[in-house]
C-alpha positions as YAML, in Angstrom:
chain: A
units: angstrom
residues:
- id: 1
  name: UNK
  ca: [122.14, 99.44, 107.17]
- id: 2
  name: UNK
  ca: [118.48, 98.92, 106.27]
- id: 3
  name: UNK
  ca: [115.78, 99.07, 109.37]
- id: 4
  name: UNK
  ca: [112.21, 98.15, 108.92]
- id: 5
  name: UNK
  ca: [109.97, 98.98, 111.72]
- id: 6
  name: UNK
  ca: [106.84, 96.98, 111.58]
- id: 7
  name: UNK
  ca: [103.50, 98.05, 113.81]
- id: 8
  name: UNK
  ca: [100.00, 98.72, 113.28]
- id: 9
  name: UNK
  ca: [96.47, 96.95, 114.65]
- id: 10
  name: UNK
  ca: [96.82, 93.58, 115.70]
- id: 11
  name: UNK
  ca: [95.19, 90.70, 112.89]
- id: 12
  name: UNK
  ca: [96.14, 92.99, 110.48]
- id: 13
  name: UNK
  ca: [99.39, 90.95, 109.30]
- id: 14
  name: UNK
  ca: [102.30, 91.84, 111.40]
- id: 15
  name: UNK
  ca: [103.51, 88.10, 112.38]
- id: 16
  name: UNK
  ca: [103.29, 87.33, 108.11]
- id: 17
  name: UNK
  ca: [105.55, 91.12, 107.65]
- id: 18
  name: UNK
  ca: [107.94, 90.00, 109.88]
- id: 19
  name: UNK
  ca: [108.19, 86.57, 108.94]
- id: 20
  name: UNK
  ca: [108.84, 87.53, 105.09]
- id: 21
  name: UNK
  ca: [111.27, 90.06, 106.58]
- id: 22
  name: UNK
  ca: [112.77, 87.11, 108.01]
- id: 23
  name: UNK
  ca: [113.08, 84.79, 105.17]
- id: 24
  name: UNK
  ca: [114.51, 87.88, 103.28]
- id: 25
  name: UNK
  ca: [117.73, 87.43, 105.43]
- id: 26
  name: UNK
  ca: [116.82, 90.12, 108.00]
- id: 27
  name: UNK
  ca: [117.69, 89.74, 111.77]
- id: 28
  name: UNK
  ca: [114.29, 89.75, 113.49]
- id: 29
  name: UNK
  ca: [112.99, 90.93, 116.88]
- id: 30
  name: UNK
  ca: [109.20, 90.57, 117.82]
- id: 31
  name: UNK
  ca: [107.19, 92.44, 120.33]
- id: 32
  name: UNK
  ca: [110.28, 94.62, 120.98]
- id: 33
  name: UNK
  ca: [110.16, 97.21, 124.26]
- id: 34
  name: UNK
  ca: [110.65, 100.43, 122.28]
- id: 35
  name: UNK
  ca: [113.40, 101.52, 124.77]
- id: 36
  name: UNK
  ca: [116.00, 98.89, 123.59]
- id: 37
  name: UNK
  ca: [115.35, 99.86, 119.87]
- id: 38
  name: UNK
  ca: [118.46, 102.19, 119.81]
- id: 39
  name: UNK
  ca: [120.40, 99.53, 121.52]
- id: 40
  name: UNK
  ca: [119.37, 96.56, 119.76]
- id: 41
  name: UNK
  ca: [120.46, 98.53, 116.63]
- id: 42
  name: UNK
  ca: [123.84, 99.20, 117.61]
- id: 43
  name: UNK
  ca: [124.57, 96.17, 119.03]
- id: 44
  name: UNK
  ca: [123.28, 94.50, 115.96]
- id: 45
  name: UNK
  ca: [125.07, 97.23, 113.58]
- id: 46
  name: UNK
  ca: [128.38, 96.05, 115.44]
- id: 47
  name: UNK
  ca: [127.98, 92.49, 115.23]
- id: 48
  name: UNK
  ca: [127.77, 92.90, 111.55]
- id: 49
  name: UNK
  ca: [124.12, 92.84, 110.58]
- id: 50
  name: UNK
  ca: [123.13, 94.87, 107.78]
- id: 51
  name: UNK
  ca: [119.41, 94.16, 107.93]
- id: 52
  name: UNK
  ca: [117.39, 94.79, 110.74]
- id: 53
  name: UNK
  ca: [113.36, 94.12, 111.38]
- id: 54
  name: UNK
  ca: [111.09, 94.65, 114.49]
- id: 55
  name: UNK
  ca: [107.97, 94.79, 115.24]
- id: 56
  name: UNK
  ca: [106.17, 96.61, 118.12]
- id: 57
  name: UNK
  ca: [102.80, 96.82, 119.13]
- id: 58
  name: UNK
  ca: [100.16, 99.02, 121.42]
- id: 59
  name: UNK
  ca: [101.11, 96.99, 123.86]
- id: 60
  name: UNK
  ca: [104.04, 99.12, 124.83]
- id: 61
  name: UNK
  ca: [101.56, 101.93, 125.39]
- id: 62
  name: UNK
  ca: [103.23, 105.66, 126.21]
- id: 63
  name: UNK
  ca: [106.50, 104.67, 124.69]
- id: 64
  name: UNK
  ca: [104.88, 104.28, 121.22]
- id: 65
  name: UNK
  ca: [105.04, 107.91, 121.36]
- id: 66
  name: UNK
  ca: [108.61, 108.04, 121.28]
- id: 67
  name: UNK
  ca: [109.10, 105.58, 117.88]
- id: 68
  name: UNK
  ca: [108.93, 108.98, 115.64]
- id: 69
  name: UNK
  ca: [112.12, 110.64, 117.39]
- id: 70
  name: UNK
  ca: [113.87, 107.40, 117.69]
- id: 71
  name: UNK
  ca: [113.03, 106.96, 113.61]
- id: 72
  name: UNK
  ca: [115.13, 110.34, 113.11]
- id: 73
  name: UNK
  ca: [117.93, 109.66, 114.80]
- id: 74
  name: UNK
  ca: [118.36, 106.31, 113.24]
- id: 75
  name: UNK
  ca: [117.31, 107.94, 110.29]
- id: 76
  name: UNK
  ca: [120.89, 110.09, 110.16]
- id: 77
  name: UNK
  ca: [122.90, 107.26, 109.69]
- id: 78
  name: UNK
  ca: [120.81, 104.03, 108.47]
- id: 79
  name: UNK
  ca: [117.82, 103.67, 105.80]
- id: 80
  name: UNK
  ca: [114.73, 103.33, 108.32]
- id: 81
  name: UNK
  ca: [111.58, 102.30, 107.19]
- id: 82
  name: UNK
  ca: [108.35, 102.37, 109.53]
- id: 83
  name: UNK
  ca: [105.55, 100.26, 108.21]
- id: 84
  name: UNK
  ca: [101.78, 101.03, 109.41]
- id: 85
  name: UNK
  ca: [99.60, 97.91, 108.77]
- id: 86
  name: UNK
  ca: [95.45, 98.01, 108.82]
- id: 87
  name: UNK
  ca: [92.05, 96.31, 108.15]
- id: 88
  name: UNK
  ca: [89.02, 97.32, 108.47]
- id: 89
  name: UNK
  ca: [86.80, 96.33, 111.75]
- id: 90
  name: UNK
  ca: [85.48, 93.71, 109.51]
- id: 91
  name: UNK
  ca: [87.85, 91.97, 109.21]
- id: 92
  name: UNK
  ca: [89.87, 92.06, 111.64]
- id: 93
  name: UNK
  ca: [86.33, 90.78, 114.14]
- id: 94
  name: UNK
  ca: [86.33, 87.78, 111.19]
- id: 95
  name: UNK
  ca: [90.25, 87.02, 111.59]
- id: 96
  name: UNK
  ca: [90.07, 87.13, 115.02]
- id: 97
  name: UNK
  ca: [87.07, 84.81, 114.92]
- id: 98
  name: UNK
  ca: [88.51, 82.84, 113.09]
- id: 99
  name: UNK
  ca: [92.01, 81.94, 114.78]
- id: 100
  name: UNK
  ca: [89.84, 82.19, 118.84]
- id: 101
  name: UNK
  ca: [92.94, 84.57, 119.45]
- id: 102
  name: UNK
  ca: [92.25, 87.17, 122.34]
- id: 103
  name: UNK
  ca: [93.11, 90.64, 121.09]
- id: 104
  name: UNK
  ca: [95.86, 92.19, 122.99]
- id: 105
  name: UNK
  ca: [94.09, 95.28, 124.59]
- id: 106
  name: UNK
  ca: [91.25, 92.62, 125.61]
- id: 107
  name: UNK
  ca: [90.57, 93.17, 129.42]
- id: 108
  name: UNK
  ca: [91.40, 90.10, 131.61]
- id: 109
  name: UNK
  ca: [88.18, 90.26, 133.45]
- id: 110
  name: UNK
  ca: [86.08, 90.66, 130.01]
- id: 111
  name: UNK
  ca: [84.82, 87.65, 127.83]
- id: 112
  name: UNK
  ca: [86.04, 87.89, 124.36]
- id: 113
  name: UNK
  ca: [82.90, 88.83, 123.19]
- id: 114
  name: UNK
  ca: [82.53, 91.51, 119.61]
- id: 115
  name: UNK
  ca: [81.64, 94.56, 121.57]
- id: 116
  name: UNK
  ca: [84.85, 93.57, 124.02]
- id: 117
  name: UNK
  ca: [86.58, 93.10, 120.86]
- id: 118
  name: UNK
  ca: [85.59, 96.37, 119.10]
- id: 119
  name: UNK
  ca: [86.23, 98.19, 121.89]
- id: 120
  name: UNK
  ca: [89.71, 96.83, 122.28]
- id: 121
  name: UNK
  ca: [90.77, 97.26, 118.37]
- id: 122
  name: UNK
  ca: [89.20, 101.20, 118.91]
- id: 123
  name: UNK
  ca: [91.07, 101.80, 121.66]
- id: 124
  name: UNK
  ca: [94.30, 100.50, 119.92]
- id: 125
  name: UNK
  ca: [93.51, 102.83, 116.83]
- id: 126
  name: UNK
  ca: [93.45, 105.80, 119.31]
- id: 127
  name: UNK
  ca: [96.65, 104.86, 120.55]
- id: 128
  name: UNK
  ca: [98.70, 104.02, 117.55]
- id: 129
  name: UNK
  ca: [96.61, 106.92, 115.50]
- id: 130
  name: UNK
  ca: [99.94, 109.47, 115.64]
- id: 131
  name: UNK
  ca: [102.13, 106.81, 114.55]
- id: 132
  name: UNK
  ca: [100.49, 106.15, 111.48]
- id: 133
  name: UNK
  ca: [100.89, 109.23, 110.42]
- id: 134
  name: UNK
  ca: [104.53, 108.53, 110.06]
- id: 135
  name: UNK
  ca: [104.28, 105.76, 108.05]
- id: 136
  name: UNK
  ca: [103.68, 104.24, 105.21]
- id: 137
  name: UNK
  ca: [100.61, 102.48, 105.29]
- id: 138
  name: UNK
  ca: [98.85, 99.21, 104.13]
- id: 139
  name: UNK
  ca: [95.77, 98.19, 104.40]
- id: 140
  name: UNK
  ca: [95.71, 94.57, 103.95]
- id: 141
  name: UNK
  ca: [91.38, 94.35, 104.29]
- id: 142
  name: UNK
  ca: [91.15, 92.22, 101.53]
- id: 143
  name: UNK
  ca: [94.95, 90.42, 101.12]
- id: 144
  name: UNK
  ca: [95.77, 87.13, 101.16]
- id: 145
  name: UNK
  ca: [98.93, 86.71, 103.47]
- id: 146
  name: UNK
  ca: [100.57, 85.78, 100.43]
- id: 147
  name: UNK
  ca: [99.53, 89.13, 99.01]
- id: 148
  name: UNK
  ca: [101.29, 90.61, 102.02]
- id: 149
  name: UNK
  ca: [104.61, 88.83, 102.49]
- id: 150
  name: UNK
  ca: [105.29, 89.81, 98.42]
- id: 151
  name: UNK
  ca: [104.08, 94.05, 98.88]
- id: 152
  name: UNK
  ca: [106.92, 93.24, 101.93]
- id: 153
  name: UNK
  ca: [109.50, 91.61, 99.90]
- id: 154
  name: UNK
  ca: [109.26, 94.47, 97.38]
- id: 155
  name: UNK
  ca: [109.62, 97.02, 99.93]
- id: 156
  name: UNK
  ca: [113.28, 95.62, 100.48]
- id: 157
  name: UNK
  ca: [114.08, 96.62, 97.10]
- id: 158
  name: UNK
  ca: [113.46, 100.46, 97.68]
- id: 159
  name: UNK
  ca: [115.20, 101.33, 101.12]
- id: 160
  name: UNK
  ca: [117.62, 104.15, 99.49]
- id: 161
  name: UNK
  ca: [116.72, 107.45, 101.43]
- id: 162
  name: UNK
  ca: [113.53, 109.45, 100.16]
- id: 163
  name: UNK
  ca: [110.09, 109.84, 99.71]
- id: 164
  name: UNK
  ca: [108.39, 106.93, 99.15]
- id: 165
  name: UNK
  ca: [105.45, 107.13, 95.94]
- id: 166
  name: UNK
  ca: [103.16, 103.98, 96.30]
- id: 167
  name: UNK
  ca: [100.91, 104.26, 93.10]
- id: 168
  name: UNK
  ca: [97.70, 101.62, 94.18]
- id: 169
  name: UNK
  ca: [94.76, 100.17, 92.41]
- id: 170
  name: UNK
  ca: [91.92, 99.61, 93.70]
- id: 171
  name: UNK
  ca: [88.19, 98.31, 93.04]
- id: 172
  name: UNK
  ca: [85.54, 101.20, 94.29]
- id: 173
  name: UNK
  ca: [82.91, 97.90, 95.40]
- id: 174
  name: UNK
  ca: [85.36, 96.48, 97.57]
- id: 175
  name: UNK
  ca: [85.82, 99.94, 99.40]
- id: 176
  name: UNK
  ca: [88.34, 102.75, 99.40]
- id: 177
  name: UNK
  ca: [92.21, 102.18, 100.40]
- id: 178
  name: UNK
  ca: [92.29, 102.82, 103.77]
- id: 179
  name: UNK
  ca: [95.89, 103.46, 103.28]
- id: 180
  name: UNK
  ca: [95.30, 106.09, 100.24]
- id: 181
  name: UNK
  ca: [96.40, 110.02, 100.94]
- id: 182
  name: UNK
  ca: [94.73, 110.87, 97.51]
- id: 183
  name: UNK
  ca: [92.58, 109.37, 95.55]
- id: 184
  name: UNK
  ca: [91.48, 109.18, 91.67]
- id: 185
  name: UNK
  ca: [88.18, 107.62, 90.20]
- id: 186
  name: UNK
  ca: [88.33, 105.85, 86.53]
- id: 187
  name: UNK
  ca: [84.83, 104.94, 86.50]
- id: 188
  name: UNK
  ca: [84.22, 107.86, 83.74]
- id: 189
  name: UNK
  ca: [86.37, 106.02, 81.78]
- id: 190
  name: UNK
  ca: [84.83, 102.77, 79.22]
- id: 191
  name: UNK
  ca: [84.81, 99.39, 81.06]
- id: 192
  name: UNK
  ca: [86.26, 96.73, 79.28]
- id: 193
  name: UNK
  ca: [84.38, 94.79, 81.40]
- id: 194
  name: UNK
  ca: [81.72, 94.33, 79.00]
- id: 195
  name: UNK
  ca: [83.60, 93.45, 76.70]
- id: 196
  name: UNK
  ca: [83.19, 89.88, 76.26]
- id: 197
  name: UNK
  ca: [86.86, 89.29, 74.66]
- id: 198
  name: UNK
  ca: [88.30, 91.40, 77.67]
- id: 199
  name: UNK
  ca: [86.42, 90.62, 80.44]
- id: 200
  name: UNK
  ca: [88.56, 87.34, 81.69]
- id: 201
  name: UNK
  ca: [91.18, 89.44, 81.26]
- id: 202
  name: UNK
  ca: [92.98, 91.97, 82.99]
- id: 203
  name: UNK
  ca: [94.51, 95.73, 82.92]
- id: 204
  name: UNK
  ca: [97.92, 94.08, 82.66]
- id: 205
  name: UNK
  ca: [97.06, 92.50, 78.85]
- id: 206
  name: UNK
  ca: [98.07, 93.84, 76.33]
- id: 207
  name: UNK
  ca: [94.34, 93.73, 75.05]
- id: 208
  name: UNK
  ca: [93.16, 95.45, 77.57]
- id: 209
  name: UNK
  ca: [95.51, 97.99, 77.32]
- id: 210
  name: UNK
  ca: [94.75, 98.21, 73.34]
- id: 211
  name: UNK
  ca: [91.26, 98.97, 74.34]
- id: 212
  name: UNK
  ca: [91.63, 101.97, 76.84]
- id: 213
  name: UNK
  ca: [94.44, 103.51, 74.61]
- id: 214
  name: UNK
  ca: [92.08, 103.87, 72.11]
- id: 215
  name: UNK
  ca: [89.69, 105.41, 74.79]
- id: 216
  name: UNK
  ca: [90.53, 109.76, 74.62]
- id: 217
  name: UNK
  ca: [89.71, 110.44, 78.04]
- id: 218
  name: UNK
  ca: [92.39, 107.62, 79.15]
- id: 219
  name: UNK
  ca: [94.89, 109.07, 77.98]
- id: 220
  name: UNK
  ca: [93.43, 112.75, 79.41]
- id: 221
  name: UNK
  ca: [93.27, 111.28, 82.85]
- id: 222
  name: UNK
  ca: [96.52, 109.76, 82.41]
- id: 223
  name: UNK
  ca: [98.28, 113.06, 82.13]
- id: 224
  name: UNK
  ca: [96.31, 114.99, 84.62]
- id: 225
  name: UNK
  ca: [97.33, 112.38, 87.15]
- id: 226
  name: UNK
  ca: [100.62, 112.80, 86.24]
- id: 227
  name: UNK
  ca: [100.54, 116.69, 85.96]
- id: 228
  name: UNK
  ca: [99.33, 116.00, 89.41]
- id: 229
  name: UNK
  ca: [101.66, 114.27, 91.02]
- id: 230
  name: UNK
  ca: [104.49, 116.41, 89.13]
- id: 231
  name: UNK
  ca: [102.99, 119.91, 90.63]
- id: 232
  name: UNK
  ca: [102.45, 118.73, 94.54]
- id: 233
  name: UNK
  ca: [104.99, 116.06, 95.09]
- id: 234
  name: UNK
  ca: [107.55, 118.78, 95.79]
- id: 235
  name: UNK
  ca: [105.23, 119.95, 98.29]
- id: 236
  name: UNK
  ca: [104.54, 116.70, 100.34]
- id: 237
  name: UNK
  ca: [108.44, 116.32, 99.91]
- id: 238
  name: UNK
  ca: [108.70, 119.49, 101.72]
- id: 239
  name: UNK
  ca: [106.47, 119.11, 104.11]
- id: 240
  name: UNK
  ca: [108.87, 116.29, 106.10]
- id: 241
  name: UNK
  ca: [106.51, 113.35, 104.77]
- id: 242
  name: UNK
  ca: [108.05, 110.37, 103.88]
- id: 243
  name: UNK
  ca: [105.56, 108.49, 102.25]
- id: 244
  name: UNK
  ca: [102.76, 108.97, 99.89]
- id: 245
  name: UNK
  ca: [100.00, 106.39, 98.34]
- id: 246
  name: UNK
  ca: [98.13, 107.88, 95.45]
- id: 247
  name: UNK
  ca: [94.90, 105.47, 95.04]
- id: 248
  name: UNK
  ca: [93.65, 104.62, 91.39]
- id: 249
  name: UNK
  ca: [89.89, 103.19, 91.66]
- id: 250
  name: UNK
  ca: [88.07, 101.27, 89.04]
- id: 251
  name: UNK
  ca: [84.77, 99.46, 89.81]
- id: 252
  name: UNK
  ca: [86.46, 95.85, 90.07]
- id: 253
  name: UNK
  ca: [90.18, 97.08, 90.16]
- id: 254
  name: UNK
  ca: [90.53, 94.41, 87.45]
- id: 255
  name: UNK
  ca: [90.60, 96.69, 84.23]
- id: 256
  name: UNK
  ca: [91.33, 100.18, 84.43]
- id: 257
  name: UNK
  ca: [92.86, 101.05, 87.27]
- id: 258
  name: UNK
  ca: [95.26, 98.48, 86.89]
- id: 259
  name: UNK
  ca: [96.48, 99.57, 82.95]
- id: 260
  name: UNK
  ca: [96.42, 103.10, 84.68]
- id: 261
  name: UNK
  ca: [98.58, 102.19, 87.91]
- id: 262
  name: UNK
  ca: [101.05, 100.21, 85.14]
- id: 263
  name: UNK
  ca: [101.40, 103.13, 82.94]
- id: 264
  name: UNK
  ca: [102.04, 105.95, 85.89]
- id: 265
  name: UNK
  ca: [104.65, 103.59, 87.86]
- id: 266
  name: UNK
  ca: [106.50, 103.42, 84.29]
- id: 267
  name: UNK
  ca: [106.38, 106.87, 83.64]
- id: 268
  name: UNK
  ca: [107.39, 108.03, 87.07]
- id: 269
  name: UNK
  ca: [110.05, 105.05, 87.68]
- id: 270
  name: UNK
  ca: [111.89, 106.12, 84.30]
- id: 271
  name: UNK
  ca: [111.35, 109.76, 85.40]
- id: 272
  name: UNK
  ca: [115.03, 111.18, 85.14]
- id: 273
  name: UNK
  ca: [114.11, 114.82, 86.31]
- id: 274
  name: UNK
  ca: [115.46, 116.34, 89.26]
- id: 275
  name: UNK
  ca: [112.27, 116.14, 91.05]
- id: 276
  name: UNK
  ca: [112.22, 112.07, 90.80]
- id: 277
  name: UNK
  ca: [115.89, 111.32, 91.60]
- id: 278
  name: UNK
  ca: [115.26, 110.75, 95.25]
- id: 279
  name: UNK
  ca: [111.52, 109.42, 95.11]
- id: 280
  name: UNK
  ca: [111.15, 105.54, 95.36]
- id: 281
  name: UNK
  ca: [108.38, 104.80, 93.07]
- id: 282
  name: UNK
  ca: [106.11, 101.12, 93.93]
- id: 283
  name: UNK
  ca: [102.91, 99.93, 92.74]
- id: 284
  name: UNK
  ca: [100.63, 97.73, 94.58]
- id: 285
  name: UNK
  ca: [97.15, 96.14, 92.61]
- id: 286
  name: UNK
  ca: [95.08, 95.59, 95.59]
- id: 287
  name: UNK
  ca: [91.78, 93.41, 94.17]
- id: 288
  name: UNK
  ca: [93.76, 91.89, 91.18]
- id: 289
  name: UNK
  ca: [93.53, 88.09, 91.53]
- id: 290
  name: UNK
  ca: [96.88, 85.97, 92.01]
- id: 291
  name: UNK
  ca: [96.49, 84.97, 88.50]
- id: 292
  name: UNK
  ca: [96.13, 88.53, 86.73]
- id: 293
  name: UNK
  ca: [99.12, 89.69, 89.01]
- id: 294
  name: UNK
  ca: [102.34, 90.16, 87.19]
- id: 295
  name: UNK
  ca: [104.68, 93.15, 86.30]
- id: 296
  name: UNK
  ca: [104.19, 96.33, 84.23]
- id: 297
  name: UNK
  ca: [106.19, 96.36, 81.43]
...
């Protein structure tokens, strides 16, 4: 049985998650009192569904708390997945703007003005803080929902039991990954940017990928990531975590940190060493337009 448990700060995507959950055949359940969890899943589980989503929000308040020893019990039997979702205070004040939705935490006897606002999203960070660091994260700042619903769908092809390795490109001028546990800058590395025959292009051409193969220090980088990730994943694995997103920043995330996230998800998918049987390995371009966006081959 495969379990996805979706929560995180409300505007941040949780309604598109579950709805792409739900067009991917799995039996739904929004706004779900934490308490019934273990009983929703068995009466599910004996009714025949194999695919279960939910989502649960701050709103449940204390019994948040209990999600992480609920998640291990599950856990013996079922794949369980537990899905943190995030966006900046941006733009989460411009989503929330924009759809004149009040914000759950919103006091009754407050108007929904921005420092209301703000201090309703802060206090629902403080409270859902623990939980997401349980999960695996996604900061959807700068998706489009249609962004979302597909990093969703392609988290329902890796729900075998293990650590979870989300390799993630990024663009350094449209922020840091908010979701990122470490982080690697390519900005030492030639742009191919100005190159005028490259620069409508991006890190998943094979031009593009000509270029920064012919670039030493790509190549270097390369294999110190992947020295990297080879020498500490055993350690993160050990440490009871169950997810890790390494972050791969360019200054667009058009070029190079999307060649570089391409190469390291190939060479750790096709990684038939002990220490990557039981790691599911995803990549996630997070500033590559719609039209750039297509697989590493």
């Amino acid at each position: 049985m495969s379990i996805f448990i979706i929560t995180g700060i409300s505007g941040s995507g949780k309604s598109v998650a579950l709805r792409a959950l739900e067009d991917a055949g799995y039996d739904c359940v929004d706004n779900l009192p934490v308490s019934l969890l273990e009983n929703l899943v068995e009466t599910l589980q004996t009714s025949g569904s194999e695919h279960i989503a939910v989502a649960i929000d701050a709103r449940r308040g204390l019994s948040i708390q209990e999600i992480p020893t609920i998640i291990a019990k599950l856990k013996k039997h079922r794949s369980v997945q537990l899905i943190f979702l995030n966006a900046t205070n941006e733009a989460l004040l411009k989503r929330f703007s924009e759809t004149r939705r009040r914000h759950p935490l919103s006091a009754k006897n407050l108007d929904h003005s921005q420092k209301s606002l703000i201090d309703a999203i802060d206090l629902e960070r403080q409270m859902l803080s623990s939980l997401s660091e349980n999960a695996l994260q996604i900061d959807t700042s700068n998706a489009l929902s249609s962004a979302l619903r597909q990093w969703i769908l392609d988290l329902t092809e890796n729900t075998q039991p293990g650590l979870t390795l989300l390799l993630e490109s990024f663009g350094f001028k449209s922020g840091l990954p908010q979701d990122a546990d470490l982080v690697f800058d390519l900005r030492c590395i030639p742009n191919p940017y100005y190159e005028d025959a490259l620069r409508h292009l991006s890190g998943n051409d094979q031009e593009v990928v000509d270029f920064l193969n012919l670039q030493p220090d790509f190549e270097k980088l390369r294999q110190d990531i992947l020295l990297f990730i080879h020498n500490w994943l055993p350690k993160y694995q050990k440490s009871g975590r169950s997810y890790l997103t390494v972050g791969v920043g360019c200054t667009g995330g058009q070029h190079r940190s999307v060649a570089m996230v391409n190469h390291l998800f190939l060479s750790c998918s096709k990684n038939q060493t002990d220490l990557f049987k039981n790691i599911n390995c995803l990549y996630r371009h997070r500033d590559l337009s719609a039209a750039h966006n297509k697989s590493p081959h």
